[in-house]
N, C-alpha and C positions, 0 to 999 in steps of 0.2 A: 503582526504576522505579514511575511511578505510571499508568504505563498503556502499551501496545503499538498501533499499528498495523499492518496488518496489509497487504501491497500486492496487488493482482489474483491475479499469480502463483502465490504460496504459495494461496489459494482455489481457484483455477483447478485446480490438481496436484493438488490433494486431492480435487473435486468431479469431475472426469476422470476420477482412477487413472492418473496419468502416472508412466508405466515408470519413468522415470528418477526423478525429482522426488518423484514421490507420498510416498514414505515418508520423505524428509527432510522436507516441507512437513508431516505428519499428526505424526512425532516432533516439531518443535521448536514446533506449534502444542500437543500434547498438554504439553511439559516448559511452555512458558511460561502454559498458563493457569491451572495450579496455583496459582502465587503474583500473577500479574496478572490486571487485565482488559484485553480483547481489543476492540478497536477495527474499523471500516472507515468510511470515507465516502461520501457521493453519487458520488463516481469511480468509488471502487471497487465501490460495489452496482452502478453504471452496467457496469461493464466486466465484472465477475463472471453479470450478469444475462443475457449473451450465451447460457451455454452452460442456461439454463433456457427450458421451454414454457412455465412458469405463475409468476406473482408467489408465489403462494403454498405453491411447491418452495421456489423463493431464499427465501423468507423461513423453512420451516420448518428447511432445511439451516444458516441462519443463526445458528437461534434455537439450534439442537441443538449448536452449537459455543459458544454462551454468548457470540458476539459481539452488542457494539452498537453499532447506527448513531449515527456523531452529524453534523452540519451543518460545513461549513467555516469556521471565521471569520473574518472580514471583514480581521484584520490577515492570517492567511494569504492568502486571497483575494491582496490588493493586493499581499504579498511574492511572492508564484507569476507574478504581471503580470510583476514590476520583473526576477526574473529569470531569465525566458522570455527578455524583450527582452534583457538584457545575453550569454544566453546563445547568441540569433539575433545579434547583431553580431559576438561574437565566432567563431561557426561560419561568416558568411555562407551562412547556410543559411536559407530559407525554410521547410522539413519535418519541424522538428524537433514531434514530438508535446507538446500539452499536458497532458497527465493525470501525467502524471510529477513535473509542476514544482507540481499541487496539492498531489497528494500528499507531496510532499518538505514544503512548505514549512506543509501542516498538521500534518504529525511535527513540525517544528522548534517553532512559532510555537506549537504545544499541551506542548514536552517531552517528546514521547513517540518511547521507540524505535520503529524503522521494521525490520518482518521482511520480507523479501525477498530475491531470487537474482537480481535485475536490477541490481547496481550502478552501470553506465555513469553515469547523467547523478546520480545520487542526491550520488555519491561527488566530482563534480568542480563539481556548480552547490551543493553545500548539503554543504560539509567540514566544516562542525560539528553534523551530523547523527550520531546514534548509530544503528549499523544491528547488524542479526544478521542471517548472511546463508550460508549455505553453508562459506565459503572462512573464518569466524570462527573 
C-alpha cells in the first residue's frame, strides 16, 4: 500500500467516541498507520469539520493522527462527475449524495486503499476499489 484514505466516518467515531464505531475506527486507524500514511481530502476536512467550533481543533486533531490533507485531482475530479451521472440514471434518483463519489473515485484514481464502514455506493459504483472496512 502506498497510502490510505481515510472516509468521514471512521473520523467522525473516533472524534465523537461513538459507542459502537469508536473503538473499531481508533483500532484500525492506530494498526494502519504504523506501516502507512494516512490521507483525507477537501470532502472529507469538509464533512469532518461539522462536529468542530474552531479550524484550529480540526486541524490540531488532525495533525495529532499524522494525517494529510491533499487536493483532489482533476482525473478524480471528472471520474466522480462521469459516475455520479451513470450512477443517477441508473437509480432514477435525483438524491443521491455527492461526497461519496469524490471520494471513491480519488481512492481509485490516487491507488489508495479506502478505510470506511459505509460501503453502500463505494462497493457497487467503484468494484475495483480496495477497501478495509468492518465486515473485512
Amino acid at each position: 500500500m502506498n497510502g490510505i484514505l481515510l472516509d468521514s466516518c471512521v473520523l467522525l467515531d473516533l472524534f465523537t467516541n461513538d459507542p459502537h464505531w469508536g473503538d473499531w475506527s481508533e483500532n484500525i486507524l492506530e494498526q494502519y498507520s504504523q506501516t502507512n500514511t494516512l490521507y483525507i481530502n477537501s470532502i472529507v476536512y469538509t464533512e469532518v469539520s461539522i462536529g468542530f467550533t474552531a479550524i484550529e481543533e480540526l486541524e490540531s486533531s488532525i495533525s495529532s493522527l499524522g494525517i494529510k490533507v491533499l487536493e483532489i485531482p482533476r482525473e478524480a475530479l471528472f471520474l466522480a462527475g462521469k459516475i455520479f451521472l451513470k450512477h443517477r440514471k441508473n437509480k432514477r434518483s435525483k438524491h443521491s449524495p455527492l461526497p461519496d463519489f469524490f471520494i471513491g473515485a480519488h481512492a481509485l484514481v490516487a491507488d489508495f486503499v479506502l478505510i470506511t464502514r459505509d460501503l453502500g455506493k463505494y462497493t457497487t459504483c467503484f468494484p475495483k476499489l480496495k477497501l478495509i472496512h468492518p465486515k473485512h
